[in-house]
Structure formats: structure tokens, C-alpha cells
C-alpha positions as CSV (number, residue, x, y, z in Angstrom):
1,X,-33.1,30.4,61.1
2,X,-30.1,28.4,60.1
3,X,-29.9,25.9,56.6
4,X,-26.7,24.6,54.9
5,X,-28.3,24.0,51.4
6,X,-26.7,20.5,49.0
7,X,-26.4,19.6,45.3
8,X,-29.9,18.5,45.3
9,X,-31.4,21.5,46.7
10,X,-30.7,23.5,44.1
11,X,-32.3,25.1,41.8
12,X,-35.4,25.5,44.0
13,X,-37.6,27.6,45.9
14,X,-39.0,26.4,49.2
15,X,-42.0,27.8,51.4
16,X,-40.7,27.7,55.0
17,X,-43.2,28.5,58.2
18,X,-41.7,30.1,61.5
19,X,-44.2,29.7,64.4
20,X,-43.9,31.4,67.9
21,X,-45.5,30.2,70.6
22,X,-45.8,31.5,74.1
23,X,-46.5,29.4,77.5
24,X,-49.3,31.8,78.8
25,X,-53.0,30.3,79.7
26,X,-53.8,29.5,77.3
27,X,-50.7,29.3,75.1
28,X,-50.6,31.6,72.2
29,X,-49.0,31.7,69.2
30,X,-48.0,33.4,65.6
31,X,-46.7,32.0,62.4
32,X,-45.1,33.9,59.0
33,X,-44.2,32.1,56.1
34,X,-41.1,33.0,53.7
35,X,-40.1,32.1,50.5
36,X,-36.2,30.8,50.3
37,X,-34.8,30.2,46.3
38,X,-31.4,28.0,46.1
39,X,-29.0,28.4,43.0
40,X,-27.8,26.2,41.2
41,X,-24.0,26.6,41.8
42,X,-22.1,24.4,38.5
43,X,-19.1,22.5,40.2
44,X,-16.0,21.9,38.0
45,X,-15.8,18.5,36.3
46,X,-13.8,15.5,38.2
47,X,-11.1,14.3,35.4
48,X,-8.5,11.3,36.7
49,X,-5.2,11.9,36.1
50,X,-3.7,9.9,32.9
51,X,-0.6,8.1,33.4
52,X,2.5,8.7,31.0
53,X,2.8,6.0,27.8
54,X,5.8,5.0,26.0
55,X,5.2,2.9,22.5
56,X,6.9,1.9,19.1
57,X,5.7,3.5,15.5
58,X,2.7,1.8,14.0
59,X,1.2,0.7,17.5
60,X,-2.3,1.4,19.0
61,X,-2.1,3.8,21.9
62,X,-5.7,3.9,23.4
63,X,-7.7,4.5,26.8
64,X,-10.8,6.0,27.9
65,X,-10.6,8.4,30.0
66,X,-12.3,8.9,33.8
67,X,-14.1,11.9,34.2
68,X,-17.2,12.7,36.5
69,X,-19.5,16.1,37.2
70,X,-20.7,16.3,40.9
71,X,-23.8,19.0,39.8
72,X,-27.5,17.4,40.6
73,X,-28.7,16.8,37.8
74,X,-25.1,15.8,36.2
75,X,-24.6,18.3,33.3
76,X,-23.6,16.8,30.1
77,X,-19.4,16.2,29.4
78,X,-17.1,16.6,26.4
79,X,-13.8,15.8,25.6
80,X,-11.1,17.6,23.8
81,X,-7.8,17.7,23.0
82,X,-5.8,20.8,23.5
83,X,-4.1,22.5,20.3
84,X,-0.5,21.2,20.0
85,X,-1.4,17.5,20.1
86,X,0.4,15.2,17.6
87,X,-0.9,14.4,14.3
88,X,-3.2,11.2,14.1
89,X,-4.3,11.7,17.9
90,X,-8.2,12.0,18.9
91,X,-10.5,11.0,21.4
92,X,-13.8,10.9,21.4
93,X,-16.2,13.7,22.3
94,X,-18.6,11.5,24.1
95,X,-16.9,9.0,25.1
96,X,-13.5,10.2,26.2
97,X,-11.9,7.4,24.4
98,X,-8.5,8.3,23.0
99,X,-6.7,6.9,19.9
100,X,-2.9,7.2,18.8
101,X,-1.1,5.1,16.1
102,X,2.0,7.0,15.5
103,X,3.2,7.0,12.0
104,X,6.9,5.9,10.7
105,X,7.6,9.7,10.7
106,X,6.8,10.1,14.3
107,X,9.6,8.5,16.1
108,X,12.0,9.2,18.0
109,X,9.8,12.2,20.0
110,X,8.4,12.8,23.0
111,X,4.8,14.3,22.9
112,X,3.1,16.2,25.7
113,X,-0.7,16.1,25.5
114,X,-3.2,17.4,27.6
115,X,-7.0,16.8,27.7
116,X,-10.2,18.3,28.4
117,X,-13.9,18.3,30.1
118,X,-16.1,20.5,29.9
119,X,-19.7,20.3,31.5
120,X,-22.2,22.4,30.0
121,X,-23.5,24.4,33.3
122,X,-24.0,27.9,33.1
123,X,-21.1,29.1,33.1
124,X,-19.3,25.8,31.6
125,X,-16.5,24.6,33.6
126,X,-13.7,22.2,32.6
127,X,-10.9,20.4,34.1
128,X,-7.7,19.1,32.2
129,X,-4.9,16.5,32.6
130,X,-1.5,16.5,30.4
131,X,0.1,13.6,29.9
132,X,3.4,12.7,27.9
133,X,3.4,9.6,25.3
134,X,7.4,8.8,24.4
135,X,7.6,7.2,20.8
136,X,10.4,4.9,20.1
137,X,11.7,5.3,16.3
138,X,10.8,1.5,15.0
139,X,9.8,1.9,11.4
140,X,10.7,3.5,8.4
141,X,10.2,7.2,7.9
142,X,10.7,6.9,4.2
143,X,10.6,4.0,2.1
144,X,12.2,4.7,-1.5
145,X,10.6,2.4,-4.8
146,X,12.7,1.7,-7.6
147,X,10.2,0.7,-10.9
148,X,10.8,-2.4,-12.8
149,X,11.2,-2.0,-16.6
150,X,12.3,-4.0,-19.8
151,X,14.2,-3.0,-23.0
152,X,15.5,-4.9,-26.0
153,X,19.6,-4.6,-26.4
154,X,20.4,-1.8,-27.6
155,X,17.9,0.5,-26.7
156,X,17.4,3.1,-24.1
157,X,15.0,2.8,-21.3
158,X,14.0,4.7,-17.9
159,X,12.6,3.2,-14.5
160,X,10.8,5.8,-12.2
161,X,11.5,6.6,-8.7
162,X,9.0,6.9,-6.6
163,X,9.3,8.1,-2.2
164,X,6.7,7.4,0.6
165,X,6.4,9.2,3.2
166,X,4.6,10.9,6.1
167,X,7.4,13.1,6.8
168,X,8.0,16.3,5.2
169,X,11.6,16.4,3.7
170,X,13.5,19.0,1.8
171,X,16.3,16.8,0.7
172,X,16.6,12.9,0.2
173,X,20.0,11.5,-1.1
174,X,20.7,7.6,-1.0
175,X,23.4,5.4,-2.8
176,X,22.1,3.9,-6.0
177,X,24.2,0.2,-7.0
178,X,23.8,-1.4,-10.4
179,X,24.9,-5.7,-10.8
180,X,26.8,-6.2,-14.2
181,X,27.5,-3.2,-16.5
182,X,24.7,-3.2,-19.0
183,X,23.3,-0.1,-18.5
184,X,25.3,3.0,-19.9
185,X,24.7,7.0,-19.7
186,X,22.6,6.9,-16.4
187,X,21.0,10.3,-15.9
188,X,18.4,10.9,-13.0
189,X,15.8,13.2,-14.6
190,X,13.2,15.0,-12.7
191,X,9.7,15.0,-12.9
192,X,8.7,18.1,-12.1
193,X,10.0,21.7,-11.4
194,X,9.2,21.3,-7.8
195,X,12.3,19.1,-7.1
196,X,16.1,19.3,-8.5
197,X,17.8,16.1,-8.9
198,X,21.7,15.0,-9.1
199,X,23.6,12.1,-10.2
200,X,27.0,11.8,-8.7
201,X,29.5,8.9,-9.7
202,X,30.8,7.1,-6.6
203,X,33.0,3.9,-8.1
204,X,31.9,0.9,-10.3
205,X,28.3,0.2,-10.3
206,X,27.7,3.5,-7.7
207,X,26.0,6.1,-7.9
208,X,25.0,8.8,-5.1
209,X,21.2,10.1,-6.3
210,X,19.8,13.4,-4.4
211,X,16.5,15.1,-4.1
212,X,15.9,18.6,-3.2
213,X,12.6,20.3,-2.9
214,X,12.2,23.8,-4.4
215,X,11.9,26.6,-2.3
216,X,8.7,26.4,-0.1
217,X,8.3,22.9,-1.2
218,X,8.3,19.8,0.5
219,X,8.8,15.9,-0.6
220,X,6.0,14.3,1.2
221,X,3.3,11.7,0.8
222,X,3.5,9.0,-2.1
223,X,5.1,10.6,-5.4
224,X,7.1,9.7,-8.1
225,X,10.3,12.1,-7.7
226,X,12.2,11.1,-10.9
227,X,13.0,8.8,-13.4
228,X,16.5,6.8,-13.8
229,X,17.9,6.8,-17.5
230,X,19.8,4.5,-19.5
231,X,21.0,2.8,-22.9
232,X,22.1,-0.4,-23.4
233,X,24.7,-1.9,-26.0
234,X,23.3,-4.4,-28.6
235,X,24.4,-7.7,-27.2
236,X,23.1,-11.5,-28.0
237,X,23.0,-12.1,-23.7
238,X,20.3,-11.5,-22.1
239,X,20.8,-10.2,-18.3
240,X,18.5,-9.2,-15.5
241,X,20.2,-6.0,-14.0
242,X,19.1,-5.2,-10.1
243,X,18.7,-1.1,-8.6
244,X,19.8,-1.9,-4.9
245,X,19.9,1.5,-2.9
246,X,21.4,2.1,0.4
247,X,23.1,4.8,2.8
248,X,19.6,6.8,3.1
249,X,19.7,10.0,4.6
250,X,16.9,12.9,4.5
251,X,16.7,16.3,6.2
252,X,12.8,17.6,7.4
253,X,11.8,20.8,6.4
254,X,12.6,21.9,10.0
255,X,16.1,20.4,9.7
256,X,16.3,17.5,11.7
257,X,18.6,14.9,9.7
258,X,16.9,11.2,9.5
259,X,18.1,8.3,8.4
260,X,15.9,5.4,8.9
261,X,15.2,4.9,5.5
262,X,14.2,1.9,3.5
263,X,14.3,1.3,-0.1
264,X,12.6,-1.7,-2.5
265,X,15.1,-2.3,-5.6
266,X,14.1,-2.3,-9.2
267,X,14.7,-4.5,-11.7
268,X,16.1,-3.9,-15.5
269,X,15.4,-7.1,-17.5
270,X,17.8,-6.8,-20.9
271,X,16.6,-9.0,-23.6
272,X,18.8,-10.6,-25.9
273,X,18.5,-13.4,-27.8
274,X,17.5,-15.7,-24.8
275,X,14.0,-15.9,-23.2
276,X,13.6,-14.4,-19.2
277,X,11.1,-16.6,-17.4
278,X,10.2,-14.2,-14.1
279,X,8.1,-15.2,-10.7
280,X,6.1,-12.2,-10.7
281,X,6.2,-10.6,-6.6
282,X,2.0,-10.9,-6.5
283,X,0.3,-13.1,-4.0
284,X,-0.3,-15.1,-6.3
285,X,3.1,-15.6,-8.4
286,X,2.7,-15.4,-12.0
287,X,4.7,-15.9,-14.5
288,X,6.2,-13.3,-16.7
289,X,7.9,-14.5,-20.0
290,X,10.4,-11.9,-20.9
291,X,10.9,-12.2,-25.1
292,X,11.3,-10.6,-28.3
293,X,8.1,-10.0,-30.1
294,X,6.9,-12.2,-32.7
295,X,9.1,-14.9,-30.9
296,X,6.9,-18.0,-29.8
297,X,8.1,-19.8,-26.7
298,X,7.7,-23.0,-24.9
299,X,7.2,-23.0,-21.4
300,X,8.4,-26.3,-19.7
301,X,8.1,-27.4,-16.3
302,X,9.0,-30.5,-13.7
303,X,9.4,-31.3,-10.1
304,X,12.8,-31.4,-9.4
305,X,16.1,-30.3,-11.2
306,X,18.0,-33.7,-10.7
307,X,18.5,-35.7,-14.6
308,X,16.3,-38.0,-13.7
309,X,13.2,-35.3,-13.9
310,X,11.9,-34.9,-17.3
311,X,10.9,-31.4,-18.5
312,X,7.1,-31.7,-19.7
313,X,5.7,-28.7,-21.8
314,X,3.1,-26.7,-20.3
315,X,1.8,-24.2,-22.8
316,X,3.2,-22.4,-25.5
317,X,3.2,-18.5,-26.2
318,X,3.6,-16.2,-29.1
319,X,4.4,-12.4,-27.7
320,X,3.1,-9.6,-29.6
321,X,5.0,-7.1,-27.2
322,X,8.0,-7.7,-25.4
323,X,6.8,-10.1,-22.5
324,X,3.6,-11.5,-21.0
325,X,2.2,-12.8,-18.1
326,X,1.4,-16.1,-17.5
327,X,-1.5,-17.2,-14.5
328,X,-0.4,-19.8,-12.4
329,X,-0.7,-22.5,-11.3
330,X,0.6,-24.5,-14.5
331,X,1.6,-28.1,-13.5
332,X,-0.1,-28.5,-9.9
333,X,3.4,-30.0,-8.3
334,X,3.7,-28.2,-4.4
335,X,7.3,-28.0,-5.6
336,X,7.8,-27.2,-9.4
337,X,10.4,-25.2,-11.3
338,X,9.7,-23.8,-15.0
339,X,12.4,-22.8,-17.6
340,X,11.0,-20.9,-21.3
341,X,12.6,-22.5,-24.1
342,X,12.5,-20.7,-27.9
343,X,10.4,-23.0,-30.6
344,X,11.5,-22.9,-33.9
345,X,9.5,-19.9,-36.3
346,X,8.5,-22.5,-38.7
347,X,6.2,-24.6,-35.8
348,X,2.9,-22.9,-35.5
349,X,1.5,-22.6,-32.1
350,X,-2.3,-23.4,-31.3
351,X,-4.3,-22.0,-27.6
352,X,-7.6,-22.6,-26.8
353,X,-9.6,-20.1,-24.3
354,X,-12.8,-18.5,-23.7
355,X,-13.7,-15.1,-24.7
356,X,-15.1,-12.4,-22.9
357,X,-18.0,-13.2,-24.3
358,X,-17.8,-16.3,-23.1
359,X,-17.4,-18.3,-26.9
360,X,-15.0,-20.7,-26.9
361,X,-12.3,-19.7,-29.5
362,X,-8.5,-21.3,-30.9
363,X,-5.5,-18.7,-31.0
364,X,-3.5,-19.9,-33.8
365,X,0.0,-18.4,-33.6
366,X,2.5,-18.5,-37.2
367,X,4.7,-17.1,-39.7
368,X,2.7,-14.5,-41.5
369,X,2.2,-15.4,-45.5
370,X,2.2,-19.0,-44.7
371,X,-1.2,-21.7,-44.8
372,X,-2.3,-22.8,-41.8
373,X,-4.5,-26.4,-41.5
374,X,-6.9,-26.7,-38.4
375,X,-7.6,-30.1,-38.1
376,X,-10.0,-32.1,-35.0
377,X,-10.3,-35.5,-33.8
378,X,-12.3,-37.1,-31.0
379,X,-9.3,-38.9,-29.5
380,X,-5.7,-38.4,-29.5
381,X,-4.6,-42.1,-30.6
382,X,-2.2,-43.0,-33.3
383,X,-5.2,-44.3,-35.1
384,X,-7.4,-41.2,-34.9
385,X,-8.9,-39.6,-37.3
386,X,-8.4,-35.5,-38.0
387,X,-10.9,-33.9,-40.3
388,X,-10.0,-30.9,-41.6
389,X,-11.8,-27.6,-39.8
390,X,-9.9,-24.6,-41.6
391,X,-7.7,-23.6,-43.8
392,X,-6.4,-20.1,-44.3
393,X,-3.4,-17.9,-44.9
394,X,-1.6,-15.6,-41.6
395,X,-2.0,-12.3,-42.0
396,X,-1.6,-10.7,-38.4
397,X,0.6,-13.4,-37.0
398,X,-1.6,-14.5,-34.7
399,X,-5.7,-15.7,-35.6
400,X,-8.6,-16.3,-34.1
401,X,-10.6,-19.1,-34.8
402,X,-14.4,-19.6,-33.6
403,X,-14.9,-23.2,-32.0
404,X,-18.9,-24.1,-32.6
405,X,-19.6,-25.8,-29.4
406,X,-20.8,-29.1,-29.2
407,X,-21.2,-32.1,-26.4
408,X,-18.7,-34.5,-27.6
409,X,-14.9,-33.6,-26.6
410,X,-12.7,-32.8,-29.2
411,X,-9.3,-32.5,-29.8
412,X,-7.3,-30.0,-32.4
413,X,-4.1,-29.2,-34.0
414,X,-2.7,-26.7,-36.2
415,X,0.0,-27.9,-39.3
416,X,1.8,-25.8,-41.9
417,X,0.8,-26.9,-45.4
């Protein structure tokens, strides 16, 4: 008796009958029945091979991968990765699908990674396949944020540091450079005990700033690291001073050197006696009136700078602090350029606007100790007619007045009595 079991035969148990029969008169026979069981015998997973990959930081590496199990019925398949893959990389237990998006800190290297089946037979068997992905150093592995601040002349300010970063660095040094000379007595202060900081005069307007972790420490992830220092002179000219860096350089914890750095300058504005009208960075570009406070300004605005273009006042703000920032659009040119202009203390400023409440209320804006006449009119003619609405003395500098709504438009203005 001779059977070459298959897959599908096992597991099983089959009833097999052997007869014998003779050739005599009349023939004769005899018959025995057995009982054969077939094993199941699990068969090692089927994985395809995986071909090498070469990609920049910050692209999608991804595939599924091929893998088959020759056992009747198919036993069940997972994937894994083996320990020692980079950091980001996955794939999908059930479906085999991989994922890589290597980070700025993960380029220039070359990554072997191998990947696994396994069945769930008894016992489970598993089959692997290594591949290597090469990733080419395209993006930053640090960037380096300067703050923006503003002081009045003559007094001191700071503007914090701040590194992000996947990487995990020990030491970060870069080549701080200052426009104009208006800041005096730079120090680079630390934030924190974890990191030492350095300040090291290169030439005019040059400075060479460096970071070092503390023992067992690393610089990684988004932190501020320090804070620049300064004083200013008292002076009547008002200057926006830029914090370019440069010449970045950073050692890993593990000592490898990098230097594809990038850094995003900051910005000192230096208030003197003149207004600084600022296009804020946002999507959507505001406005930020740089001023002393208690100062009212005019903000002006027109289409072109050629003579023939006629500034045209916009709006008109007092500032409590020492800027503020205006929503845009004002005017609704595509092309329009604005320019903040200082009104005289003795004009009183008036600004309509809704409250949170959603009351409709007048910001009246003046010299404090003097009267202040709200008058309306429904039309703004020569011949119009303005009835008096209020009448009160500044205390705070700037007042709110209550509008009582109504269905006829009106228009009002403010006048020192």
C-alpha cells in the first residue's frame, strides 16, 4: 500500500479497505479495513524579496509587501519589523503595508531594514527579507528662531532663542549679525541649567553664540535655549534692528558634526520719536503700528507712491501700550502702500466698533483733564445739523461711549470744548 499525501489531506483520518481476491471456482475473497491520520505539516511563509530604495528627507517611502502561506487552510500572517529599524518606520500588521517619511535629522544615512511573516501554525514559522533605503540629506536638521521684540530708546530689552529639532545635539554654535549699532551690552543668557551658553565677539555687528547641553543632556525637540540681551541709548530715531544668523554647525550626542542648519532672523523695533508701521508675517498681513503710548496716530494709505497719488486717511489709533495691531484689509486697492503719521495731542480721536457683546459702542481717544463734545448728524453735508449726544471730562485717556441703536444711519464726531 503506497500514498503520497498533499496540503489538502491534512489534518485527517481516512478509512481505507484492502481486499484480496483469489481466481479459484468460485473466486474467494477477504477484506480488512485500516485507519490512516495525516498531519498537518505548517510550511514556512512565501515573503517576495523587497527591492532597495533611495529618497530625500521629508518624502513618503511606502509599499505593501508580497507575502503568501502555502498550508491548506492558509494560516493567518503578520508583519513586523525587526529591532534596529529607523525611527518613524512601520508597516502594517495586517496588511504588510510599509511607511517611511524620513525626518530633516535623518539624512545623509543609509538604513538596512529587514521584515517579517509570521503564520500562526503550530509551531509558527516566519520568513524575512532586508532591504536597504539610502536617504539623501535635503532638509534642515535644525532650524534656529530668533524672537521679535520692541523697546522704547533707552531701555533694555531681550529677544528669546528658540532651536527645532529632531536631532539630538550636544552643542549648537552659529554666527549672530546685528544691522546698525543700536543695541549695546549683548549678553546671551540661558534659560535653564541644562544648557551653558557663550557670547563671543567676532568684528562689527558679529557675534559667535554657542549652546552646550549639560552632561547627559541633549538639545532636541522645539525649546527655547536662551534669551539675547540688550540696552539701547536714548535717541529721537527710530530704527528697525535685524538678528541675521549664519555659519551653523552642531555636533549629535554621538559626535557626528552637522551643519545643515537654518535659522529665521528676529527683529528689534527701536522706538523713538517716529511711528513704525510693520506688515505683520501672518497669512493674512496685518498691520502693526509701532508707537509710544498715549501717542495717537494716523494711518494713511494710497495706490501708488508717485506725487500724483494722494494719501487718504484710513483710521486713526490711540496706543495704550507700545504698538498695536491693525486687521487688514484697510483701503481694498490689490496694490496699496500705508505710512502712520503722528496727530497732534490736542485733536481727539473718535472709533466706532462692536462689542463682545455685540452693542455698538464709540472709543473716544483725548488728552486726559480736557471736555470732550459727542455730537451726531444724519448726513455729513456742510449744512448738517449735529445735536449734541455727550459731554464729559477724560479721565483714562481713552472712553467708551454706548451708541443706542436705532434704524436711521447716523454720523458722529468728537470736538474739544
Amino acid at each position: 500500500l503506497r500514498w503520497l499525501t498533499s496540503e489538502v489531506d491534512g489534518p485527517g483520518r481516512y478509512q481505507i479497505t484492502v481486499r484480496v481476491t483469489d481466481n479459484g471456482l468460485p473466486p474467494l475473497s477477504d477484506e480488512q479495513s485500516i485507519w490512516i491520520s495525516v498531519l498537518e505539516t505548517n510550511e514556512v511563509p512565501r515573503l517576495a524579496p523587497i527591492s532597495d530604495a533611495s529618497l530625500d528627507e521629508g518624502r513618503l517611502l511606502e509599499f505593501a509587501a508580497d507575502a503568501r502561506d502555502t498550508d491548506w487552510p492558509a494560516n493567518k500572517l503578520t508583519y513586523s519589523l525587526e529591532p534596529g529599524y529607523p525611527p518613524g518606520a512601520s508597516v502594517d500588521p495586517v496588511t504588510g503595508l510599509f511607511r517611511w517619511r524620513p525626518g530633516p535629522a535623518q539624512g545623509p544615512s543609509t538604513n538596512s531594514i529587514t521584515l517579517t511573516v509570521t503564520d500562526n501554525g503550530a509551531p509558527p514559522l516566519r520568513a524575512s527579507q532586508t532591504f536597504t533605503v539610502v536617504v539623501n540629506d535635503t532638509q534642515s536638521d535644525f532650524i534656529v528662531l530668533c524672537g521679535i521684540t520692541n523697546v522704547l530708546a533707552g531701555e533694555a530689552g531681550s529677544v528669546p532663542i528658540q532651536l527645532d529639532t529632531r536631532a539630538d545635539l550636544r552643542q549648537l554654535a552659529f554666527e549672530l549679525r546685528l544691522t546698525g549699532n543700536r543695541l549695546l551690552d549683548l549678553q546671551l543668557a540661558p534659560v535653564s541649567g541644562d544648557v551653558a551658553t557663550s557670547l563671543q565677539p567676532l568684528g562689527a555687528g558679529r557675534w559667535r553664540c554657542q549652546f552646550d547641553a549639560a552632561q547627559g543632556q541633549v538639545l532636541s525637540g522645539s525649546l527655547t535655549i536662551g534669551n539675547l540681551m540688550f540696552s539701547t541709548e536714548p535717541d529721537p530715531r527710530s530704527e528697525v534692528i535685524t538678528i541675521g544668523m549664519g555659519g551653523f554647525e552642531a555636533v549629535r550626542s554621538g559626535g557626528q558634526v552637522i551643519t545643515h542648519g537654518q535659522g529665521r532672523h528676529g527683529l528689534v523695533f527701536v522706538i523713538g520719536d517716529q511711528p513704525i508701521l510693520y506688515v505683520g508675517p501672518e497669512s493674512a498681513h496685518p498691520l502693526v503700528l509701532y508707537g509710544r503710548p498715549g501717542h495717537t496716530y494716523d494711518i494713511q494709505s494710497r495706490s501708488g507712491l508717485m506725487p500724483s497719488k494722494s494719501w487718504a486717511s484710513t483710521r486713526q489709533t490711540r496706543l495704550d501700550g507700545t504698538y498695536a495691531i491693525l486687521e487688514r484689509p484697510l483701503p481694498a486697492e490689490p496694490i496699496v502702500f500705508h505710512r502712520a503719521v503722528e496727530t497732534p495731542d490736542e485733536r481727539p480721536t473718535l472709533e466706532i466698533r462692536r462689542s463682545t457683546a455685540g452693542q455698538l459702542e464709540l472709543l473716544v481717544a483725548a488728552i486726559i483733564g480736557r471736555e470732550v463734545v459727542i455730537e451726531s448728524a444724519d448726513g455729513w453735508t456742510p449744512d448738517a445739523t449735529w445735536t449734541e449726544e455727550k459731554r464729559f471730562e477724560v479721565e483714562h485717556g481713552i472712553e467708551i461711549i454706548q451708541i443706542n441703536p436705532s434704524a436711521a444711519i447716523r454720523f458722529y464726531r468728537a470736538r474739544i470744548e
